[in-house]
N, C-alpha and C positions, 0 to 999 in steps of 0.2 A: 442426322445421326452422328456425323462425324463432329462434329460441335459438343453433344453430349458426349462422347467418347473424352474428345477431350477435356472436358471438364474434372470426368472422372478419374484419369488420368495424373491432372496436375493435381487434382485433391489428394489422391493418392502416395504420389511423393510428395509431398506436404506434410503430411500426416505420417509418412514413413519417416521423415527427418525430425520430426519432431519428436517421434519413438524413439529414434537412436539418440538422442539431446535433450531428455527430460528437464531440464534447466532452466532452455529457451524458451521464450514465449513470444508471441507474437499479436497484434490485434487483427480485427478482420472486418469488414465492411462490404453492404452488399449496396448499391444504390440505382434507384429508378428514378429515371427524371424526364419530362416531358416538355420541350422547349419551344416554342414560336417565332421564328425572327423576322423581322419588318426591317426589308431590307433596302427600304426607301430612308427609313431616320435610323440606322445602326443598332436600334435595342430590339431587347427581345424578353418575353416572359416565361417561367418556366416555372415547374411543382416538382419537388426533390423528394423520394420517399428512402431513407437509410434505418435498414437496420444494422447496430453496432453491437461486435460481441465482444466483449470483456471476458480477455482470454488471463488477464494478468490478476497476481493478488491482491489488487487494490481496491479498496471501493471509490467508485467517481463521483464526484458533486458537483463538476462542472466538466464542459469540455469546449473544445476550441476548432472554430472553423476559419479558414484563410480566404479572405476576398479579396482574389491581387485587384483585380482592376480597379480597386477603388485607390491604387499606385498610381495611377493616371491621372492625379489630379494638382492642380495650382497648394504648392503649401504641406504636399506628402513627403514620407520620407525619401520616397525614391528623388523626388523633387529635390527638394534639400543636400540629398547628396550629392550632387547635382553641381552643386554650389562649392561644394565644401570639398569637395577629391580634385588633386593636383591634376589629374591628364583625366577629363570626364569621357565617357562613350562619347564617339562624334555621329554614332548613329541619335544620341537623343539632345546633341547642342548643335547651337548654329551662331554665325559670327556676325556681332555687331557693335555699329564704331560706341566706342566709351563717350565716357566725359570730356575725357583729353582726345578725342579723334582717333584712338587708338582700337583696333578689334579685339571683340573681348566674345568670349565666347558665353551666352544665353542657354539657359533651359529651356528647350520646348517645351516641356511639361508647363511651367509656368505660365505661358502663354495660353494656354489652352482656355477655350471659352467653353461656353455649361453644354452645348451639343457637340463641342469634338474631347469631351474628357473621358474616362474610362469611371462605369461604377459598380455597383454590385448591391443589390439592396434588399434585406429581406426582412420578410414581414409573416404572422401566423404561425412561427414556431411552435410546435406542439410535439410530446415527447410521449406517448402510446395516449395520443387523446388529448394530453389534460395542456395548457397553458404553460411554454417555461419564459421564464427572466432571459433579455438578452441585452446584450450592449455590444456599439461595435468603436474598437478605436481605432481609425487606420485602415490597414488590410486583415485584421484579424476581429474575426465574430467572438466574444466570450458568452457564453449561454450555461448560465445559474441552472441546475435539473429543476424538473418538479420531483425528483425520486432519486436516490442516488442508484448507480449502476454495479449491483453488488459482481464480488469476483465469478468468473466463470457462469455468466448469465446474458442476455441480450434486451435492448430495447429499441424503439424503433421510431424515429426524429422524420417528423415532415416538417418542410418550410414550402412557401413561396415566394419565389425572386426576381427582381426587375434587374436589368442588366444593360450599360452602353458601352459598344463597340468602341475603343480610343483612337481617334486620329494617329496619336505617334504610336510607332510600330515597335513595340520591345516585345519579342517573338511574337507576341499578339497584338492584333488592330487589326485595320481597315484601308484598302488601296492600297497595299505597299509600295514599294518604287517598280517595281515591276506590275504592279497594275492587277494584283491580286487582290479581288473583292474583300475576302473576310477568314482571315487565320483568326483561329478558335483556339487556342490553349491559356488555360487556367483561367477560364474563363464560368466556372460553375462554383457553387460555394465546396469547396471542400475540406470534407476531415481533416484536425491537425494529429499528427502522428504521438500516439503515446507507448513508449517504450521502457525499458529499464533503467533508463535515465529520467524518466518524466514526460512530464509534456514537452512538444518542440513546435509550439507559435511562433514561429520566427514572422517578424513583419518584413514584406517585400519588399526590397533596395534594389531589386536587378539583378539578382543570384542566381543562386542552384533552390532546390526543393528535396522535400522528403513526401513519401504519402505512404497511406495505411494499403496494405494486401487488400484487395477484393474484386466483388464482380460489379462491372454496368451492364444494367441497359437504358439505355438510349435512343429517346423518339425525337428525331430533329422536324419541324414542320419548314418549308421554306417556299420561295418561289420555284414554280418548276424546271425555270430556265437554269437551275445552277445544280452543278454536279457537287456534290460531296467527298471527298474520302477522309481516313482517318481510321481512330483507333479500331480495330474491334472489327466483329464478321456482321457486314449485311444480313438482315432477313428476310428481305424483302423486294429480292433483286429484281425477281420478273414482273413486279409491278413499280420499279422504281425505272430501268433501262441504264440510261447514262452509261452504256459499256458493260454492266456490272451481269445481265441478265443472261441467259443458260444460252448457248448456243443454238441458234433457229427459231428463238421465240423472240416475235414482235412485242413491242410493247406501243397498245394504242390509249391515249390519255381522253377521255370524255369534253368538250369541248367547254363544258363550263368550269373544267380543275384549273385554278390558277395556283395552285397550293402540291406538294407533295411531302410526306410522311415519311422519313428515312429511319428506321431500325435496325439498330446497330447493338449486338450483345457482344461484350469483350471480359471473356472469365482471365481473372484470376491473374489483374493490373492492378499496378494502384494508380493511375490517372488515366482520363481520355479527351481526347485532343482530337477537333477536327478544321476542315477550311473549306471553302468552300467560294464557286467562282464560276460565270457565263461561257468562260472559253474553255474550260478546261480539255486537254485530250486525255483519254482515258486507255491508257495501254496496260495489259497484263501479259504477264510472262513468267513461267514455270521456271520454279528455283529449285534448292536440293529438297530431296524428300517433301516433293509436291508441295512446295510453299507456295502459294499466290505472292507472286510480289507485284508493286499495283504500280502504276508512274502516274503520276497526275500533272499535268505543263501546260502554258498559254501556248496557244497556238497561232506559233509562227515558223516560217520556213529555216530559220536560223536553229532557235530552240530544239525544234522538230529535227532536225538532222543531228545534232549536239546530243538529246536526249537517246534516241537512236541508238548511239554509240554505246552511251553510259547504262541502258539496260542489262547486256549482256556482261558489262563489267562487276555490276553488282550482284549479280548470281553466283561469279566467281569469286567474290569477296565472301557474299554470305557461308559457301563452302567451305571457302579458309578459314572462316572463323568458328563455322562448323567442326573442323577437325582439329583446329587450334585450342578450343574453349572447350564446347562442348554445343551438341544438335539444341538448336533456336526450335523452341517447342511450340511455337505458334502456327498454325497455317495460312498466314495471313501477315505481309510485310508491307505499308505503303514510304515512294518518296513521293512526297508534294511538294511543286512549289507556292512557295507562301514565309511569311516570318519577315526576319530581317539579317539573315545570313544561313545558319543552322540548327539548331537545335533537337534533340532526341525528346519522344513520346512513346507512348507504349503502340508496339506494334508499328510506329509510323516515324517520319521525321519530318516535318518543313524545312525548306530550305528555298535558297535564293537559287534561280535557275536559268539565268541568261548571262550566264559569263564562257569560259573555253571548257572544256570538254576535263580539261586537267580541273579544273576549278571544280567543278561538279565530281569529279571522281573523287578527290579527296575531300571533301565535306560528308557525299556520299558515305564513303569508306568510313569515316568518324562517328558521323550521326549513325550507321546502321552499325559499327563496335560495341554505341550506348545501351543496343538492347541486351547484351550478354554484362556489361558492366555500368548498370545502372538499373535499367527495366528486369532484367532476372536476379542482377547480385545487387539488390538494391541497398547500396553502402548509403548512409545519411550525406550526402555531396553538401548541404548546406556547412556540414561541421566539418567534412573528408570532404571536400572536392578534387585533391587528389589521387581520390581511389578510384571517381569514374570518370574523370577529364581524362588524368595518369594515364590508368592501367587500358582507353581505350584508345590514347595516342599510340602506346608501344604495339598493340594490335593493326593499327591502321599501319602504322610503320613499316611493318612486316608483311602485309596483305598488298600496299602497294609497292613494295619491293618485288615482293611473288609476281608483280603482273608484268614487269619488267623484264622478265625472262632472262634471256642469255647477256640483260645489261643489267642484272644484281649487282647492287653494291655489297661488302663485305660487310662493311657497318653504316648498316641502316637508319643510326641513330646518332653518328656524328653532330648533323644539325642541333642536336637538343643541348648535347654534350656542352656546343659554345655557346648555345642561348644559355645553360646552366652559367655557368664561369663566367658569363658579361652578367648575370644578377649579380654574384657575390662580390664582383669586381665592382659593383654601383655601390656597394653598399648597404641596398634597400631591400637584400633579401629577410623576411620574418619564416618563422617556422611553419611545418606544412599544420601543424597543430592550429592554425589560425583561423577561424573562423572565416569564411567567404564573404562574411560584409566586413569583415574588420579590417581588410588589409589596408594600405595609408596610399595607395595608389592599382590602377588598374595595370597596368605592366608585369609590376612583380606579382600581381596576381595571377598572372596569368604562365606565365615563365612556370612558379611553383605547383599549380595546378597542373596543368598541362605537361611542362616537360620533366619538372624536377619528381611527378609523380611516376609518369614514364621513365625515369632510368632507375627507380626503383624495382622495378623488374628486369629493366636491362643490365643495368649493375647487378642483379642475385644472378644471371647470365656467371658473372665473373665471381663472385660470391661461391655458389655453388654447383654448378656446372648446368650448360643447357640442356643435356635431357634430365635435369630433375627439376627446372626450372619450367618444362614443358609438360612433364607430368604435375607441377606445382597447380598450374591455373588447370588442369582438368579437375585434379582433387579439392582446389575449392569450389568450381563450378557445382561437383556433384555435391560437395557436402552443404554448402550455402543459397543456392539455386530457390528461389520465390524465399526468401529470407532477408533481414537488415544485416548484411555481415559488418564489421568494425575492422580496424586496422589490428587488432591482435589476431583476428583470424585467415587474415592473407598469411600473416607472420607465422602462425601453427602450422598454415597447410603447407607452408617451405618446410618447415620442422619435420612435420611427419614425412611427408616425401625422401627428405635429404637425409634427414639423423643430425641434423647440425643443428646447434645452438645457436639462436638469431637473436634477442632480445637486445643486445649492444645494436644490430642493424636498425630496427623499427624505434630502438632509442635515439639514436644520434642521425639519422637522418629524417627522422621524419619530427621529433618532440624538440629538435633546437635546431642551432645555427650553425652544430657545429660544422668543420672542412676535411676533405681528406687532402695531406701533404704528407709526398713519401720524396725523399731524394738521396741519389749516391753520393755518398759524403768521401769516400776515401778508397782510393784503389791501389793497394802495395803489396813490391814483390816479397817474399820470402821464402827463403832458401830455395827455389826453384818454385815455389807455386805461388798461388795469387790470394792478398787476403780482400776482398769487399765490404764495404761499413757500409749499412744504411743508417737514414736516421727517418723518424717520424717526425713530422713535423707539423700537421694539422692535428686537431683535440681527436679525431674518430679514426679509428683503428681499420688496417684491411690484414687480410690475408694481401700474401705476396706472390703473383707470377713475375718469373725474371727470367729474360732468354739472354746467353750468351755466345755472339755472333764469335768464330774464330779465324784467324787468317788463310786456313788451309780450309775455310769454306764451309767447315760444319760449322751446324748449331749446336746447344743444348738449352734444357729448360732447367729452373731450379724454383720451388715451391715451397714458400714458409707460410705456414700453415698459423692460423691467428689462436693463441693458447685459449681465449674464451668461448671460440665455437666448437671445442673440443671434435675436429670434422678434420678428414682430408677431402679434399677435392677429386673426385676423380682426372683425370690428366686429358686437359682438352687438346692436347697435337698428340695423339697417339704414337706420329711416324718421330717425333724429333722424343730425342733420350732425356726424361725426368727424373732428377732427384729431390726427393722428398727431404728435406733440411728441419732441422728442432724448432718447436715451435715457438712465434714469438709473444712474448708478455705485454701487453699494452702500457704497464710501466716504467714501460724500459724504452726510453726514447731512440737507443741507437741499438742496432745488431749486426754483427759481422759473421760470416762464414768463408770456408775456403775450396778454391777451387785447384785444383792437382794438378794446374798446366800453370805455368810463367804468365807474365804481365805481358810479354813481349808477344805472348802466343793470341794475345786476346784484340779482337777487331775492336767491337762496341759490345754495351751488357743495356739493356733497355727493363724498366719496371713498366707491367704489361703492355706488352706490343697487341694484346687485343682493342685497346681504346676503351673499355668499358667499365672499369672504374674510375669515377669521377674526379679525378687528381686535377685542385685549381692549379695547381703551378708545374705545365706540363717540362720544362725547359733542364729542370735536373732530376729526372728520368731516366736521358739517354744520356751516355758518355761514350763517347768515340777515341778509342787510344791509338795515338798515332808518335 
């Protein structure tokens, strides 16, 4: 019952956002698929039934399905890039002497022989019945219709698919270094996303992903010895056991079951991911508003105390991001380990799970941010990947600061701050506009991703103030929530929250290169008071905090308001005295105002002493008059 409840539930806000946004459109997919795995030679067979609704005005004539694992192979692209990026993953290269005796670092992939490659293979494509055309180049299925798919209609795509588990571990495979049997993600044929932008086939380099809104269900068959978890709600628990079954009911298996049947429905994802393994321990533990959260871990006495720990810290993560975002509408959270470090799924995350307890909390804390900013505001990360790296580093930042207690740091986000500034300081930063396989190296990939997307929120902190910045991500939670949102609609929901005009912001930091440089250019007396110059000096404009320290010990603040966000800020130190100053013109590189005391009266004048805009050249900022 409560399964159905929720169904109706998320249809319901679904459909209520789509009322209030007549505009937007979205596609939808429902899919059934029954899978086999023969867990002696890594493959397994399976029978896909999807239907697809064509919500948009297009009529379709073809559509596209993604089969990463055929990424797994000697001569693919992922392969190839392999080759060809300056600093490769060292989780998918290994070191061997060259020519000249020297180490040169190898593709696994390349190596790979015809039983440890990864594939994906399907066959009997049929689109309500009848025969369609298919071809596959790569990791992407192209399939010709037998009918095209007129607007606002459904039709309904079965295939059957042979599939092998890959030896090397790129979040999917087999054996991981921890000795986890079989991580299952992106591992089924699945729908490519068609949006208002078109189709988005992207072939698989090792990136991010996009997927269509819908429902699974999902029949796993396996060996009985391995426990399951993953996306989506069991159905079948008191005849499956493995932990998962009702309190006080045995579960006894018939002596000749070598096999068992795991049913899994997960409404209203667009992907499902599972893993699956002999040792697993099976721990559940009551999160907010009755979430199931599930642990799954090898079992050993190290793990097992380590894991222990980290239960109760991600309840209290989940709550913070609860109040911080908005209520994680699933009743059902798993962490598993498995993959090859971390990774986010719907409802789930793999992850590596024998290192220190710190190591696990923060992965933890990251991977479980993914489902509020990726799995619910699902931004296209293959195009944005700093919309769900970003915006769930700055979440983890905050949540792990929260557990700290009485040892918070003030700025949580320092750290990011100087990884930002050692990018631009190399050189090799590209715009966050940049596509996830395009970047020319994995580093600055990651920096931009990751941290340069995070202070894009920490920075509107300083932008606009933090309680509008904190009612910012609830009102796009609620308006974007089971939706594709895009990087104009973070930028709106500041808009509407604040009243300020942001479009320069989502322009210059996110669509170029450009820097923020602010410095005190001139400090002189006149006639008893004090005149101050700034000058700008990077191409992107800020608003101005500036405190001025005085020798008899007070402070004050003084706030130049940016003339194109037509906004004041509200005044983040209430207790210290602000004055609000004229505002500045982005064409106008230098600006001076005055202050009513002598030069002599002035200690130091610092441009923002909160740390949160991101000024590369922090050194003429502060001046100290002596």
């Amino acid at each position: 019952m409560r399964k159905i409840i929720l169904l109706s539930f998320l249809s319901f806000g679904l459909n209520s956002a789509f009322a209030q946004n007549a505009p937007y459109w979205q596609q939808h997919v429902d899919y059934k698929m029954e899978v086999s795995m023969d867990v002696k030679n890594y493959q397994y067979k399976g029978k896909q039934e999807l239907v697809y609704t064509n919500n948009s005005s297009d009529t379709l004539k073809k559509v596209y399905y993604h089969l990463f694992f055929n990424a797994f192979q000697p001569g693919s692209e992922m392969d190839a890039r392999l080759h060809s990026i300056k600093d490769p993953d060292g989780r998918m290269v290994t070191k061997v002497k060259g020519a000249d005796g020297k180490d040169v670092k190898q593709s696994r992939i390349e190596t790979l022989k015809p039983n440890e490659i990864g594939f994906l293979k399907i066959t009997n494509f049929k689109q309500d019945g009848v025969t369609a055309q298919t071809r596959t180049s790569g990791t992407i299925l192209e399939v010709t219709l037998a009918k095209p798919i007129l607007p606002n209609s459904k039709t309904t795509f079965t295939l059957d698919f042979d599939g092998q588990v890959p030896v090397q571990i790129r979040r999917a495979g087999r054996n991981n270094s921890e000795g986890v049997a079989l991580s299952m993600s992106q591992w089924y044929p699945k729908l490519a996303e068609f949006d208002f932008e078109g189709w988005h086939a992207d072939p698989y380099i090792a990136r991010e992903f996009h997927g269509v809104w819908g429902n699974f269900d999902v029949k796993i068959t396996i060996d009985k010895e391995y426990t399951i978890g993953g996306s989506g709600y069991l159905q079948n628990k008191n005849e499956i056991g493995h932990g998962y079954q009702d309190s006080g009911v045995t579960v006894v298996y018939p002596k000749k079951t070598k096999t068992l049947t795991w049913h899994f429905v997960a409404p209203n994802v667009h992907d499902f991911t599972w893993a699956a393994d002999t040792e697993y321990t099976h721990d559940i533990v009551k999160g907010p508003n009755d979430v199931d959260v599930h642990f799954f871990y090898k079992n050993n006495p190290k793990v097992t105390e380590n894991w222990k720990q980290f239960e109760p810290l991600m309840v209290k993560v989940m709550d913070y991001y609860n109040k911080t975002v908005g209520a994680y509408p699933y009743k059902q959270y798993s962490f598993i380990q498995g993959g090859d470090g971390g990774m986010e799924y719907a409802m789930c995350t793999l992850m590596l799970g024998n290192g220190t307890l710190e190591g696990l909390t923060g992965t933890g804390a990251h991977e479980l941010g993914h489902s509020w900013f990726q799995h619910i505001l699902a931004s296209n990360e293959s195009k944005h990947p700093w919309m769900d790296e970003g915006f769930t580093t700055y979440i983890q930042d905050l949540a792990e600061n929260e557990l700290k207690g009485d040892k918070k740091e003030v700025n949580p986000f320092k750290g990011n701050y100087n990884a930002y500034y050692s990018l631009v300081n190399s050189g090799k930063e590209q715009p966050l506009t940049t596509h996830g396989d395009r970047y020319d190296e994995n580093r600055p990939y990651s920096i931009a991703a990751y941290v340069k997307g995070s202070i894009f929120l920490s920075q509107l902190v300083y932008v606009i103030g933090q309680e509008n910045l904190d009612a910012t991500l609830k009102r796009y939670y609620t308006d974007f929530k089971f939706k594709h949102p895009t990087p104009n609609d973070i930028k709106r929901s500041a808009e509407r929250v604040s009243g300020a005009e942001l479009d320069w912001y989502l322009t210059d930091w996110a669509q170029t290169g450009n820097t923020i440089d602010y410095g005190i250019k001139d400090v002189a007396d006149n006639a008893g008071k004090t005149i101050v110059t700034l000058e700008r000096i990077g191409r992107m404009p800020m608003p101005i905090d500036l405190t001025v320290e005085y020798t008899d010990g007070t402070t004050e603040s003084f706030y130049i308001p940016l003339r194109m966000m037509n906004f004041i800020k509200p005044n983040p130190n209430p207790n210290v005295k602000r004055t609000v100053l004229e505002d500045w013109a982005w064409a106008m590189s230098n600006y001076s105002f005055t202050i009513d005391k002598s030069k002599t009266s002035i200690k130091k004048i610092t441009i923002d002493p909160s740390g949160l805009m991101a000024d590369v050249k922090q050194t003429n900022n502060v001046l100290e008059i002596k």
